[in-house]
VMD Tcl script that builds the backbone (N, CA, C; Angstrom):
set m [mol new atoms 390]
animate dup $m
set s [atomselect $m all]
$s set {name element resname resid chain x y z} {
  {N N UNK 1 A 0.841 -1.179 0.000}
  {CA C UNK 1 A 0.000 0.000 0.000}
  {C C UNK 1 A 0.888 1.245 0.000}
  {N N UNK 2 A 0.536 2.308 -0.767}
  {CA C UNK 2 A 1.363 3.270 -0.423}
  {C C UNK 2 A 0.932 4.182 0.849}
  {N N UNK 3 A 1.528 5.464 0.417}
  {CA C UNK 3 A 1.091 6.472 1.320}
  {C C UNK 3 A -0.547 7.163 1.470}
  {N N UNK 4 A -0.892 7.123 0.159}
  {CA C UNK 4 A -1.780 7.991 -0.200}
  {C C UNK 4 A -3.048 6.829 -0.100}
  {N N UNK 5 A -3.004 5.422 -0.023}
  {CA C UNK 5 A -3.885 4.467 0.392}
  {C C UNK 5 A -3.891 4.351 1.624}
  {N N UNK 6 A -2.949 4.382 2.416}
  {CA C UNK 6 A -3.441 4.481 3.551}
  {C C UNK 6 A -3.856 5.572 4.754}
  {N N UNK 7 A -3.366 6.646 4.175}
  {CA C UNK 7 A -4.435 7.905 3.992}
  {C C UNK 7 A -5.557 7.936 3.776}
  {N N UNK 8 A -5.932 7.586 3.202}
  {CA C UNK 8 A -7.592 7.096 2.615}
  {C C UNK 8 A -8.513 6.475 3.652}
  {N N UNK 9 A -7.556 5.156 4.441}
  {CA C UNK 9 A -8.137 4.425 4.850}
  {C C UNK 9 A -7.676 4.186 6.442}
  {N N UNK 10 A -6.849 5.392 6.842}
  {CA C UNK 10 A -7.164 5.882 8.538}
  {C C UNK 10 A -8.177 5.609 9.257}
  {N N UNK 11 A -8.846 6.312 8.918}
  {CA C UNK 11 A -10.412 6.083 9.679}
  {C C UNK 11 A -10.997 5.055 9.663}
  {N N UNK 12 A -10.735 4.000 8.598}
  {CA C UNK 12 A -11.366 2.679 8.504}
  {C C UNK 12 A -10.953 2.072 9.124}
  {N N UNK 13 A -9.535 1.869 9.206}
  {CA C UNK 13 A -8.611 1.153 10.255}
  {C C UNK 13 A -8.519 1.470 11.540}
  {N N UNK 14 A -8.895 2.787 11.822}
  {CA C UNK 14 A -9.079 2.987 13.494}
  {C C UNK 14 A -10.529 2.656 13.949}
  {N N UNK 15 A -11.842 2.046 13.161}
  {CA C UNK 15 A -12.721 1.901 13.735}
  {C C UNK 15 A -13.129 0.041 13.640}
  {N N UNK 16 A -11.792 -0.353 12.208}
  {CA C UNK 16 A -11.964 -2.177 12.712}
  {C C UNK 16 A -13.134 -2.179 11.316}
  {N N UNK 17 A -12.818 -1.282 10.052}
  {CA C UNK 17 A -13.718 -1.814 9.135}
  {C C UNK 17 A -13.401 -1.958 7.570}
  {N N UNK 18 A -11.747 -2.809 7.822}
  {CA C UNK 18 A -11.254 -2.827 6.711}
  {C C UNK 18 A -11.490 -4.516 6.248}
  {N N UNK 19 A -10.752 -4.631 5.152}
  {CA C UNK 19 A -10.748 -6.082 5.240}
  {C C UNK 19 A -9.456 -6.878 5.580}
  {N N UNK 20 A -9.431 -8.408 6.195}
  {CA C UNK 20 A -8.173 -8.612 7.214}
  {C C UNK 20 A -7.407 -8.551 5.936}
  {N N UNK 21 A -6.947 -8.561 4.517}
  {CA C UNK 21 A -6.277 -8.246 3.949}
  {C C UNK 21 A -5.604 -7.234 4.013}
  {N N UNK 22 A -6.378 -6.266 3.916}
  {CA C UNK 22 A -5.829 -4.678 3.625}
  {C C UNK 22 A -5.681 -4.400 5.318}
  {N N UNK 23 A -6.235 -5.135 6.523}
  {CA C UNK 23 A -5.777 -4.427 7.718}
  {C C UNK 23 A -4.299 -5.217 7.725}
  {N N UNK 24 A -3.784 -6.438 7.571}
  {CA C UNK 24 A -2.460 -6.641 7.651}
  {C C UNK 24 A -1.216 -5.768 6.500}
  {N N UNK 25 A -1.597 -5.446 5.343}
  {CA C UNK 25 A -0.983 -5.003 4.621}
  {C C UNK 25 A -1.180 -3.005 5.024}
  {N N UNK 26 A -1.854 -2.769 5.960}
  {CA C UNK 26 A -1.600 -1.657 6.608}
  {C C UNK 26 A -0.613 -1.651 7.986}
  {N N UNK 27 A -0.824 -2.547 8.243}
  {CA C UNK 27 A -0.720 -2.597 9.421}
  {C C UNK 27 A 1.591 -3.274 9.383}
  {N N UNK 28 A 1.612 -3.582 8.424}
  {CA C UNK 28 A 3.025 -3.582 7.640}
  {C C UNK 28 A 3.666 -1.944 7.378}
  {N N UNK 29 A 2.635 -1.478 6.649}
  {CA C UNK 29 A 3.068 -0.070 5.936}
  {C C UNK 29 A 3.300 0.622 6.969}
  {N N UNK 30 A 2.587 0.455 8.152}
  {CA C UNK 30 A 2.538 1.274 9.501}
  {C C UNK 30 A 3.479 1.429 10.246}
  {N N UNK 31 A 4.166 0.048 10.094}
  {CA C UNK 31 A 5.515 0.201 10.778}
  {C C UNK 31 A 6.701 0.373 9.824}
  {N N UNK 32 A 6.702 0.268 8.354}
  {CA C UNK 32 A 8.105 0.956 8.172}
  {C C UNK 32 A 7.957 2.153 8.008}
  {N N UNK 33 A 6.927 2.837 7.768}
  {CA C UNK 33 A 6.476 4.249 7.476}
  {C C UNK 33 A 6.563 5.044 8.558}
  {N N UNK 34 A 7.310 6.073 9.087}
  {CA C UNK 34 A 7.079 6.740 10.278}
  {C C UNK 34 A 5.944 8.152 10.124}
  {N N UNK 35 A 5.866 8.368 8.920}
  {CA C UNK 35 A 5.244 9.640 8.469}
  {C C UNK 35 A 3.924 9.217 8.819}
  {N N UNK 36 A 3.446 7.689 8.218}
  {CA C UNK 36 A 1.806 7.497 8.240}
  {C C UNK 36 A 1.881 6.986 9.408}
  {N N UNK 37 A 2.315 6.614 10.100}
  {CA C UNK 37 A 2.156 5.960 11.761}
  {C C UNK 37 A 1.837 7.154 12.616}
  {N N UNK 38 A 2.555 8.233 12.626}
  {CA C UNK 38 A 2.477 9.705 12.893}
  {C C UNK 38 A 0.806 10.491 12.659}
  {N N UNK 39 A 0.716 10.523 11.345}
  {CA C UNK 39 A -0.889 10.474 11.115}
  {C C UNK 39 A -1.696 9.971 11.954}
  {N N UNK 40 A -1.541 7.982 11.896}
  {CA C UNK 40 A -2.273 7.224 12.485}
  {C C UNK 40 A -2.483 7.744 13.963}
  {N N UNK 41 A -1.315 8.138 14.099}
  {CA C UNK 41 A -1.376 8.581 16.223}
  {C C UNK 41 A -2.028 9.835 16.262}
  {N N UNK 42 A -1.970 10.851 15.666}
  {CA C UNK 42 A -2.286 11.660 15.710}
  {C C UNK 42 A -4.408 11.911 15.853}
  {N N UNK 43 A -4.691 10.865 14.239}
  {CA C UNK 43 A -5.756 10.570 14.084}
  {C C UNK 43 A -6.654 10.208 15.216}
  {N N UNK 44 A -5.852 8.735 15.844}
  {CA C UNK 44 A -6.602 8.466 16.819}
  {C C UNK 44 A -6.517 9.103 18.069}
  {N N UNK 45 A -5.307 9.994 18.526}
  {CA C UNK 45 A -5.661 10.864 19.568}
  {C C UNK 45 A -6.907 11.819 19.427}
  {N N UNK 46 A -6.713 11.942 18.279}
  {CA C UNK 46 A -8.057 13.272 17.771}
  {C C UNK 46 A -9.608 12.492 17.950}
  {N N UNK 47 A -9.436 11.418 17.515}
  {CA C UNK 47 A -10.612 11.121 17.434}
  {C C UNK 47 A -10.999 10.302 18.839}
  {N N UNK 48 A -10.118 10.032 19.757}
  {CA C UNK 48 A -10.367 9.537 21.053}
  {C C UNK 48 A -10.608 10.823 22.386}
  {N N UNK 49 A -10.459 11.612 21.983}
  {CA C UNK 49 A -10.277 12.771 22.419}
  {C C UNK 49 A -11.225 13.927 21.980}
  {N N UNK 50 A -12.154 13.808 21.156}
  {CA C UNK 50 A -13.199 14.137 20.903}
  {C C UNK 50 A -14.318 14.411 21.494}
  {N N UNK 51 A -14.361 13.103 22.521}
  {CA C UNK 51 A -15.407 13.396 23.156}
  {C C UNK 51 A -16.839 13.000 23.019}
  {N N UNK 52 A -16.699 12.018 22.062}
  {CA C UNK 52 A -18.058 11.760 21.499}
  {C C UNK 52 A -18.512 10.626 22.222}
  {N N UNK 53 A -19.829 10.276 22.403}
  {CA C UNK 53 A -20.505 9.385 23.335}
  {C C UNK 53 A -20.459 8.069 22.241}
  {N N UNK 54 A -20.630 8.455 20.563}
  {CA C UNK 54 A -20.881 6.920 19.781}
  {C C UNK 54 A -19.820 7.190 19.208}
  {N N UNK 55 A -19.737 6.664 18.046}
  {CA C UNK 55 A -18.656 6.443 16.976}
  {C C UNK 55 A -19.682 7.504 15.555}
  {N N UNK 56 A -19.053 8.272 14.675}
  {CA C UNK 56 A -19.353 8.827 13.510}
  {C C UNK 56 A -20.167 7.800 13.198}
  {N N UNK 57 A -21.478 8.420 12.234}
  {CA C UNK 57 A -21.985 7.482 11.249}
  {C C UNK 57 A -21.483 7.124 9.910}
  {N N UNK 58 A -21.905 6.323 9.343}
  {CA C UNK 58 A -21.225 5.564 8.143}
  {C C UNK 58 A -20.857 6.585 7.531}
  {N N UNK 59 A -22.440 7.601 7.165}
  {CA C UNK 59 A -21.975 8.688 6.419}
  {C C UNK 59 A -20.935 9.561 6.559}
  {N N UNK 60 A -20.921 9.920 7.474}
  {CA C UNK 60 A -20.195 10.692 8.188}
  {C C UNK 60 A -18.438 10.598 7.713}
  {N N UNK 61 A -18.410 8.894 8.027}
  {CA C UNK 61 A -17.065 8.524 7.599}
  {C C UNK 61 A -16.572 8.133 6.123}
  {N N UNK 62 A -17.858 8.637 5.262}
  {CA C UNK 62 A -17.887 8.202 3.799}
  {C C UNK 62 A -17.298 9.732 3.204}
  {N N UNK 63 A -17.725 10.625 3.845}
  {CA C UNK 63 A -17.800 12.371 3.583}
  {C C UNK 63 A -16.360 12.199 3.873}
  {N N UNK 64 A -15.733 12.153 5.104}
  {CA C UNK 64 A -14.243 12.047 5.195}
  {C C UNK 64 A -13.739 11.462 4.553}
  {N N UNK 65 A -13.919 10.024 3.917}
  {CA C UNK 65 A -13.154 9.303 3.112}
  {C C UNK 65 A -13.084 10.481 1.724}
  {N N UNK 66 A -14.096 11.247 0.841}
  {CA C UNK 66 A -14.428 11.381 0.432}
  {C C UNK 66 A -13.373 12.932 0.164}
  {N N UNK 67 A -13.655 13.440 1.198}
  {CA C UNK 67 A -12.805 14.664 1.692}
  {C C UNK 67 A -11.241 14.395 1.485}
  {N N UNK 68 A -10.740 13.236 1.968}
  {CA C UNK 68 A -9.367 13.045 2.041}
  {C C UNK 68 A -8.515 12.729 0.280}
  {N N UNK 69 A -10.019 12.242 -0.239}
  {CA C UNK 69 A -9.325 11.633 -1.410}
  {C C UNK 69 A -9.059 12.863 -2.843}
  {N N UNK 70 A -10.075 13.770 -2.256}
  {CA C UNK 70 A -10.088 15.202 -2.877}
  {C C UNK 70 A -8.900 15.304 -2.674}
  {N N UNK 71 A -8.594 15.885 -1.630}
  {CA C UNK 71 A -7.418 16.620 -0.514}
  {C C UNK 71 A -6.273 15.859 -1.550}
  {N N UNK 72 A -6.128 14.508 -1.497}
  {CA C UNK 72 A -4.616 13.945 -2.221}
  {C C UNK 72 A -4.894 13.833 -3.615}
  {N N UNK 73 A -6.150 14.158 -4.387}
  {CA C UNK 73 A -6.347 13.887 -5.583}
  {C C UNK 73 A -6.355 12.777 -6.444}
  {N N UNK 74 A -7.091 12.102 -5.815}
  {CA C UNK 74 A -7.504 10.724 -5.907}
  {C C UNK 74 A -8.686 10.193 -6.316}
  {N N UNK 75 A -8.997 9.260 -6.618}
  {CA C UNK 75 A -10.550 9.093 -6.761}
  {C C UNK 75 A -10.695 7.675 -5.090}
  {N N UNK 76 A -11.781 7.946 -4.522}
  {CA C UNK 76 A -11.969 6.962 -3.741}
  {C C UNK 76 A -12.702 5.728 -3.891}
  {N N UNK 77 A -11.793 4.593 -3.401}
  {CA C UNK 77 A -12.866 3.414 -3.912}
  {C C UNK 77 A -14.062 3.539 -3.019}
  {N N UNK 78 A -15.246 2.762 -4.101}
  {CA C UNK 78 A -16.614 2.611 -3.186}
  {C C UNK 78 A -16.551 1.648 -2.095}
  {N N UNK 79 A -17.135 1.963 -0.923}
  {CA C UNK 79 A -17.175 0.878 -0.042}
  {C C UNK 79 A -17.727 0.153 0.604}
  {N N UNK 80 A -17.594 -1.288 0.903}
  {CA C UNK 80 A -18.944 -1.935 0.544}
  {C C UNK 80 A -19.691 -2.024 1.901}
  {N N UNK 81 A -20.912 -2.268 2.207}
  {CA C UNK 81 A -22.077 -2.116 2.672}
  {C C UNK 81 A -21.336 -3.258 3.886}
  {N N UNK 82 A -21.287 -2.087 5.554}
  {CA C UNK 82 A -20.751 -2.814 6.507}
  {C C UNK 82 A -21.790 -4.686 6.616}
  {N N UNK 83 A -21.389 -5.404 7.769}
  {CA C UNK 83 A -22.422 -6.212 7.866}
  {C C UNK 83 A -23.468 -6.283 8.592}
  {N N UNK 84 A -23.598 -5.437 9.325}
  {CA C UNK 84 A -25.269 -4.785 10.177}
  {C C UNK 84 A -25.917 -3.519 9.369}
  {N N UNK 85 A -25.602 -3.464 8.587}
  {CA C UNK 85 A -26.245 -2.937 7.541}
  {C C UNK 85 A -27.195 -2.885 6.522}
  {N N UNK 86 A -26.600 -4.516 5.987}
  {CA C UNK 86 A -27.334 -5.202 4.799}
  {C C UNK 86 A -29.470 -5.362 5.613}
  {N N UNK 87 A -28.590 -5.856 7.054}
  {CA C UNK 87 A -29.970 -6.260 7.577}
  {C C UNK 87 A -31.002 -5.248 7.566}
  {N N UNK 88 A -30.260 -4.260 8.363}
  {CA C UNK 88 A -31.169 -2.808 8.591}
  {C C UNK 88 A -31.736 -2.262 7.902}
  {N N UNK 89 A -31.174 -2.196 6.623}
  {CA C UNK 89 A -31.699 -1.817 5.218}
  {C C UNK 89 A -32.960 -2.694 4.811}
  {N N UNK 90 A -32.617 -3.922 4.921}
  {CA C UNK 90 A -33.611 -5.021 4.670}
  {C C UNK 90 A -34.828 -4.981 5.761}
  {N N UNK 91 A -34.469 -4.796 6.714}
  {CA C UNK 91 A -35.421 -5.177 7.979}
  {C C UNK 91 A -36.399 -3.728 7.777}
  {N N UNK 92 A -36.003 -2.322 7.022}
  {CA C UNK 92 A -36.580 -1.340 6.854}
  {C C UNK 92 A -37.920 -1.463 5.937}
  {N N UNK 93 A -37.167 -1.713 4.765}
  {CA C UNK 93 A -37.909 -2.390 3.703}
  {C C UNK 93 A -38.946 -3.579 4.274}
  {N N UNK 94 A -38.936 -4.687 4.636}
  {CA C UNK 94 A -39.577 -5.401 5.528}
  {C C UNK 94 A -40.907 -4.784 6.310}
  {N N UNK 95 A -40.467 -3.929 6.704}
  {CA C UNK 95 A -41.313 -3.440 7.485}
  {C C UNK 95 A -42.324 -2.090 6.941}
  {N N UNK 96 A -42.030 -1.886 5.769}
  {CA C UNK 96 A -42.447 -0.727 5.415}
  {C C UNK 96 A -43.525 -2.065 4.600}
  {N N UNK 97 A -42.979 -3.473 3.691}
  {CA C UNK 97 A -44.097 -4.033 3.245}
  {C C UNK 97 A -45.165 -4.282 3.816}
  {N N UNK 98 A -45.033 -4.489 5.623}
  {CA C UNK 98 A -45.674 -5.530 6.211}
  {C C UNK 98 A -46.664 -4.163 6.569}
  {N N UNK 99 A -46.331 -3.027 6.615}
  {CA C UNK 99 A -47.231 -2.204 6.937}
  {C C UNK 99 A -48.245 -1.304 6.121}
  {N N UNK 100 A -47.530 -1.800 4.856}
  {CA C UNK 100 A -48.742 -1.218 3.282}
  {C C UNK 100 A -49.731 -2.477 3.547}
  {N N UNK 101 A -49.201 -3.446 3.853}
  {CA C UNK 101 A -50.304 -4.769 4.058}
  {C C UNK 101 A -51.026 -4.572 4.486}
  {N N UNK 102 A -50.858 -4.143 6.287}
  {CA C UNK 102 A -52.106 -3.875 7.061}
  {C C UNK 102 A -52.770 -2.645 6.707}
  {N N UNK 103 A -52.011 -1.613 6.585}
  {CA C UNK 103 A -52.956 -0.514 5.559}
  {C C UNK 103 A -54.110 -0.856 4.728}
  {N N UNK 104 A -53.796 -1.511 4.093}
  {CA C UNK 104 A -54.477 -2.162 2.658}
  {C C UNK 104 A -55.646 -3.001 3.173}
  {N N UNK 105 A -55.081 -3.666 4.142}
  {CA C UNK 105 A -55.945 -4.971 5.034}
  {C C UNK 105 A -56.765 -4.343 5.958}
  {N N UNK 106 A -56.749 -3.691 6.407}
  {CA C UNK 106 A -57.448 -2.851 7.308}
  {C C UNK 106 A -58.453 -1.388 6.615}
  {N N UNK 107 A -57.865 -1.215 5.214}
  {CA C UNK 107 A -59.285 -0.552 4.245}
  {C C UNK 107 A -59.940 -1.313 3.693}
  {N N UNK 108 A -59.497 -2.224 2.993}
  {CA C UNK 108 A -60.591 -3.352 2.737}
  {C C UNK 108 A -61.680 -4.286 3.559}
  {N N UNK 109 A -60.445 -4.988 4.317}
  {CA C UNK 109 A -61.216 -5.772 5.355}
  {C C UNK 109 A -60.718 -6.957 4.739}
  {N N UNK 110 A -60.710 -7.888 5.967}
  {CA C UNK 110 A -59.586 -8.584 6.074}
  {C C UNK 110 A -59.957 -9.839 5.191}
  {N N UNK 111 A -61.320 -9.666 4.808}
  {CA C UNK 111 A -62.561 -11.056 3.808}
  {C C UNK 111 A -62.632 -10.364 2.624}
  {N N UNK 112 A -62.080 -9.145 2.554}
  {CA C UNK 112 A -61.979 -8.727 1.389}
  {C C UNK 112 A -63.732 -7.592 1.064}
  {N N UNK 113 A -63.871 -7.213 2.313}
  {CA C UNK 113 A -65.551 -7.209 1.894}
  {C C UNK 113 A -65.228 -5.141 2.436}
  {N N UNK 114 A -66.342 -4.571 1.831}
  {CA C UNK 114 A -65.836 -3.499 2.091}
  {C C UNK 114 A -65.838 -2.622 3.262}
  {N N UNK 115 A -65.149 -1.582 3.890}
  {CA C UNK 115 A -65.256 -1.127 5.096}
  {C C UNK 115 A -66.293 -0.867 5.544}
  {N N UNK 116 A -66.197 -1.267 7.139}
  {CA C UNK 116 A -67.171 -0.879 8.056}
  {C C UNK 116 A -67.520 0.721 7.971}
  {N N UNK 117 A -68.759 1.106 8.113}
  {CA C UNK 117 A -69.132 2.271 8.184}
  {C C UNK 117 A -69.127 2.830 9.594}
  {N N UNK 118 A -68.508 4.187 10.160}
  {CA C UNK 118 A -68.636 4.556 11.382}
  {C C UNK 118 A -70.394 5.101 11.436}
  {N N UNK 119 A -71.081 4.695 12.892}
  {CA C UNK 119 A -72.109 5.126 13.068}
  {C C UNK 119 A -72.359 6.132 13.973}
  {N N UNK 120 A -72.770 7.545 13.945}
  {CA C UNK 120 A -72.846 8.301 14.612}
  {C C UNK 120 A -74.154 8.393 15.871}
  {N N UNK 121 A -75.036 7.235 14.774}
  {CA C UNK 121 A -76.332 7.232 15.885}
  {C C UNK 121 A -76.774 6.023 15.620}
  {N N UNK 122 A -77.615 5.030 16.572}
  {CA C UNK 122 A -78.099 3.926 16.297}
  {C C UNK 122 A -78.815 3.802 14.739}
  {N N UNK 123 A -78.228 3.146 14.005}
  {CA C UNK 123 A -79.546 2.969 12.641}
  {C C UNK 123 A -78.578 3.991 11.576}
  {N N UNK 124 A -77.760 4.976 12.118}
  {CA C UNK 124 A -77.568 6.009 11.385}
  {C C UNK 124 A -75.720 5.607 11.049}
  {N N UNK 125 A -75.389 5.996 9.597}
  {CA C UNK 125 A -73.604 5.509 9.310}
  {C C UNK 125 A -73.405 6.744 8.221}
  {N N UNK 126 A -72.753 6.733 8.135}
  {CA C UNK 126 A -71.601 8.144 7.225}
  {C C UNK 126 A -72.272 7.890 6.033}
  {N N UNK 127 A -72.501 8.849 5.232}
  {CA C UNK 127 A -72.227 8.513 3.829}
  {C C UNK 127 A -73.511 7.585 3.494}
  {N N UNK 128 A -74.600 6.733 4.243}
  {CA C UNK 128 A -75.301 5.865 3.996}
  {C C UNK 128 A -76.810 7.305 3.793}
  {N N UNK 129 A -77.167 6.667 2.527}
  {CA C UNK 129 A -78.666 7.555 2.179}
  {C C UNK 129 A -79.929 7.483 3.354}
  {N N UNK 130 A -80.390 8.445 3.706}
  {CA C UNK 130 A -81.110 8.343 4.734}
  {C C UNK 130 A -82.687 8.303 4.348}
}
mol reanalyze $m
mol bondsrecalc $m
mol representation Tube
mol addrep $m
């Protein structure tokens, strides 16, 4: 890896979201390199020292990736979809079907027959000709 890759990928490596490929072949560069190890310390003092109660969001760390690769004039690779992610995304979707369902199921009626009419007075319903 050179310099300017692992520049890129600071932040990925200080939060544990590289792949064990590229974290050993950083984690090489790290030690003959004193310039990017320097970064690296620096980085994570900054970012341990921050102060923050969670960790940045994905986005968050996509904008920086994004930022840095400007900064060295680079193009950044895309990166792929952590693994509590795929679910969340899915489990969103999921849930947005299961709830057009009951929408749907709950204007129709569940026999398929058409909605109950609200009655305001015994004998008497919305909309029904009097």
């Amino acid at each position: 890896m050179s310099c300017q890759d692992i520049g890129l990928e600071l932040v990925a490596y200080h939060f544990g979201e590289i792949e064990p490929r590229a974290r050993v072949e950083m984690e090489e560069h790290l030690l003959k390199c004193p310039d990017c190890l320097t970064d690296f310390i620096a980085l994570k003092r900054q970012i341990e020292t921050a102060e923050l109660d969670e960790r940045p969001s994905p986005a968050a760390r996509q904008r920086l990736r994004h930022a840095m690769a400007q900064e060295l004039g680079i193009e950044p690779e895309p990166r792929a979809w952590s693994w509590w992610e795929r679910p969340v995304a899915f489990g969103f979707a999921g849930a947005a079907l299961v709830a057009a369902a009951m929408m749907v199921g709950g204007v129709v009626g569940g026999d398929g027959s058409p909605p109950r009419t609200l009655a305001l007075e015994p004998g008497a319903a919305v909309g029904s000709p009097e």
